[in-house]
C-alpha angles and dihedrals in degrees: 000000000000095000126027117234112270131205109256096252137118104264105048082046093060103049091059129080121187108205108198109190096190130208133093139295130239133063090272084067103048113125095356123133096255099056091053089110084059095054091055096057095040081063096054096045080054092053094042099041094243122156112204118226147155132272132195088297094046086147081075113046152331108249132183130189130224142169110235120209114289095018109299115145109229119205113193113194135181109193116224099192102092126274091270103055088041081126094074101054088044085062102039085059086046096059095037088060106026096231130144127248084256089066091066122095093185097195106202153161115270123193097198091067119072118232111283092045131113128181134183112212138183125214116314132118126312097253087217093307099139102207087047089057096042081053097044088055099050099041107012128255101280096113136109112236125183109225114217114203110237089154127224126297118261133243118319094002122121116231094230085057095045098052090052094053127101127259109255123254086241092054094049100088082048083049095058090047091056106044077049105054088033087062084042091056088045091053089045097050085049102049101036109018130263107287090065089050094053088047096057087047121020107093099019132124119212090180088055096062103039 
């Protein structure tokens, strides 16, 4: 097991953050939209060391382990479910630690930001991201998630095909940038809070400054 089992109280809970990088598995998925939020999380097991791998449900999800600065367990978990059923394996990581929602960052693609974009958020709706709602409907909607700006299809084109293209060879140095100021806002949020976090990212445009 990557965690032991802790007793439900405050202070085990607190010492805990789940990081969800949410898209879809298999080779067909790879660098598409949707899967940004597995990109991001690709990059921080790089920078922690952490080698993903299953555990006894390994139908649900990849998950890694790491100490953050000053103590805090770090569970890093790619759900393997679909996009659309992200919320079992949340909660199967939920139970296994016996940590609360609030312990969640869910780091995902966002079509109402434009590429180059990234948001904190806390709580709220889904906004028609499919594993947030799926989230949203197994363990409530009291969780941070990082957006991360994909923009909105063009003309003609359907959202649910958008979101399963591949990024274009001209977006993929933007696409770098983002995944690596998206870890960098992880690594903020987890070193100096949240509002610091949301300080370094919120409002900035990536694409602007290209």
């Amino acid at each position: 097991m990557l965690f032991r089992n802790r007793k439900n109280d405050g202070a085990g809970a607190a010492n805990v953050r789940i990081l969800v990088g949410l898209g879809n598995p298999g080779p067909n998925y790879v660098f598409t939209r949707h899967n940004a939020g597995f990109l991001v999380l690709d990059e921080l097991a790089r920078r922690l060391g952490v080698t993903f791998k299953s555990e006894r449900q390994a139908e649900q999800a990849r998950v890694g382990a790491a100490l953050a600065p000053g103590g805090t367990e770090l569970l890093l978990l790619k759900p393997l479910t679909f996009m659309n059923l992200s919320g079992k394996a949340v909660q199967a990581a939920l139970t296994r630690t016996r940590a609360r929602p609030d312990a969640l960052l869910v780091i995902h693609d966002d079509i109402d930001l434009p590429l180059g974009r990234l948001r904190f958020k806390q709580g709220g709706g889904a906004g028609g991201q499919r594993g947030v709602a799926s989230i949203i409907s197994t363990v409530g909607p009291d969780f941070l998630r990082l957006k991360v700006g994909v923009g909105r299809p063009p003309a003609r084109w359907s959202t649910e095909n958008w979101v399963l293209s591949r990024f274009a060879s001209h977006e993929e140095e933007l696409v770098a940038r983002v995944v690596h100021a998206a870890a960098d806002a992880v690594e903020a949020y987890l070193a100096r809070g949240l509002e610091a976090a949301m300080n370094e990212v919120n409002g900035v445009d990536l694409a602007a400054s290209a």
